[in-house]
C-alpha positions in Angstrom: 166.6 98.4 97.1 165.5 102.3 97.2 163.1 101.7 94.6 161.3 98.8 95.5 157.8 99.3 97.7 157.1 97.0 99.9 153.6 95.5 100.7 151.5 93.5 103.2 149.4 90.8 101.8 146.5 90.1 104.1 145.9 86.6 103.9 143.4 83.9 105.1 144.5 80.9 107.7 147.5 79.7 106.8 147.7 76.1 107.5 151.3 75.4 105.6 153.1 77.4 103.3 151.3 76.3 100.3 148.3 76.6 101.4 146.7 80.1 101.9 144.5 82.7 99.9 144.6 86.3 99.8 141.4 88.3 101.5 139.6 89.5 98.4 139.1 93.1 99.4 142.6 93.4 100.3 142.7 94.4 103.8 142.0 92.6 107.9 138.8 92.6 109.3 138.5 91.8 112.9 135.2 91.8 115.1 135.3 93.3 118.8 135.6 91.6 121.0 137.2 88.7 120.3 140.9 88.3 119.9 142.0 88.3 116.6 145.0 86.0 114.2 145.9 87.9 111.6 148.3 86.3 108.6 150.2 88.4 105.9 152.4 87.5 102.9 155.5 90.2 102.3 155.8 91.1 99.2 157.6 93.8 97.1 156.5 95.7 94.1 159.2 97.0 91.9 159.9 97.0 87.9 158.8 93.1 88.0 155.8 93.4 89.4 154.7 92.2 92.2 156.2 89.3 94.2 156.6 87.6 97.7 159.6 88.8 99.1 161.6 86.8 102.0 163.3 89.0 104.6 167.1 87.8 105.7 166.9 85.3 108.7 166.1 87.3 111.8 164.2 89.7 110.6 162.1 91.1 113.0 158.5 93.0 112.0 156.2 95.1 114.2 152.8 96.3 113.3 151.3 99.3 114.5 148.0 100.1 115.0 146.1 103.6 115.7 144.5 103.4 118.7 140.8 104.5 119.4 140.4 107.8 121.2 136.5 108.2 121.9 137.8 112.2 122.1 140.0 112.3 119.0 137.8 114.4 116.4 140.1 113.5 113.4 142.0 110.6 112.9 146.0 111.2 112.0 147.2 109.5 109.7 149.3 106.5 111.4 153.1 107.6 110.4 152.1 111.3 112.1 151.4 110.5 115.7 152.9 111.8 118.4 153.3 109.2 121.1 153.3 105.6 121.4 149.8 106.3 123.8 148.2 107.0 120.1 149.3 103.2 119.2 149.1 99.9 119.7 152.3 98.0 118.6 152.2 94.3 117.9 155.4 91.8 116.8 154.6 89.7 113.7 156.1 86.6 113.5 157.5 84.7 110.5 156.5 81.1 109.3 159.0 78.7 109.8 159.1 77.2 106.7 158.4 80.0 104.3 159.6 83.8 105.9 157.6 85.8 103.3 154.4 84.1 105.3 153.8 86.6 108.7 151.1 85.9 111.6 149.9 88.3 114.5 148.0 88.1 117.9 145.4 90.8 118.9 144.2 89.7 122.1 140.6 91.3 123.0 142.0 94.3 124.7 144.0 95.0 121.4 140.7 94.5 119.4 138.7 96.6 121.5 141.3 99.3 121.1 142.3 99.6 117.5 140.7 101.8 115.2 139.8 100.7 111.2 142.4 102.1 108.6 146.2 102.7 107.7 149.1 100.2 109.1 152.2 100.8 110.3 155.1 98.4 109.5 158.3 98.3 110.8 160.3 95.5 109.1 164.2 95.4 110.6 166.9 93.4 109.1 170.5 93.2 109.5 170.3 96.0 111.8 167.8 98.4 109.5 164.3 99.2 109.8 162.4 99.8 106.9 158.6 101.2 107.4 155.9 101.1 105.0 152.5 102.4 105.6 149.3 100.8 104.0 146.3 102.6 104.0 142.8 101.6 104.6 144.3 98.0 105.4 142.6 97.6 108.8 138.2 97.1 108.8 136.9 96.7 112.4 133.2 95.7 113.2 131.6 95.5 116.0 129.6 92.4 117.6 125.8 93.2 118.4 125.9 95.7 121.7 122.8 93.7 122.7 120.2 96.5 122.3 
């Protein structure tokens, strides 16, 4: 499996596992301050292309977040930061029917904190925790400040 990449899909709703539709710009958008569902599909790119992959029965996947810093100058790059006080780190959980399907709660205090950009993921099975980064995969907007 060394030469396969894995990927995060970002998805719309998913009602059933049949029934979703990638975002078209390829990444989560969430509006402060409102807590947040977000919905992936796994999926693996290697010499076949790409394709959903299903992670071994319990698999486990977190998702990290950079956290905003109104006195950080230069964002790091997510995979480079020093302490967990730089991130937010949220479980994923898998459908029940279909375990390439992922969803994830950002309550409002999560929302308010994340910053737009590159995602961590940590995906662990049988014992080993494979990360992948995706850049850019995070947009976050804010609601009208009431000026």
């Amino acid at each position: 499996m060394s030469n396969n990449n894995y990927l995060a899909i970002p998805l719309y709703v998913v009602e059933l596992p049949n029934f979703f539709q990638p975002i078209l710009d390829g990444r989560w958008t969430i509006t402060s301050p409102n807590a947040q569902k977000l919905y992936f599909q796994l999926a693996i790119l290697d010499g076949l292309g790409t394709r959903r992959f299903i992670p071994s029965a319990g698999a486990t996947m977190n998702i990290v977040f950079q956290r905003m810093d109104e006195f950080q100058t230069t964002p790091k790059r997510v995979n480079q930061l020093e302490s967990q006080s730089q991130t937010i780190t949220k479980p994923a959980t898998p459908h029940v029917d279909d375990r390439s399907l992922w969803t994830l709660d950002l309550n409002q205090e999560d929302v308010k904190q994340v910053r737009s950009g590159t995602v961590l993921f940590d995906l662990t099975q049988s014992g080993v925790t494979t990360r992948f980064v995706q850049s850019y995969f995070l947009k976050r907007k804010l609601t009208d400040p009431g000026f």
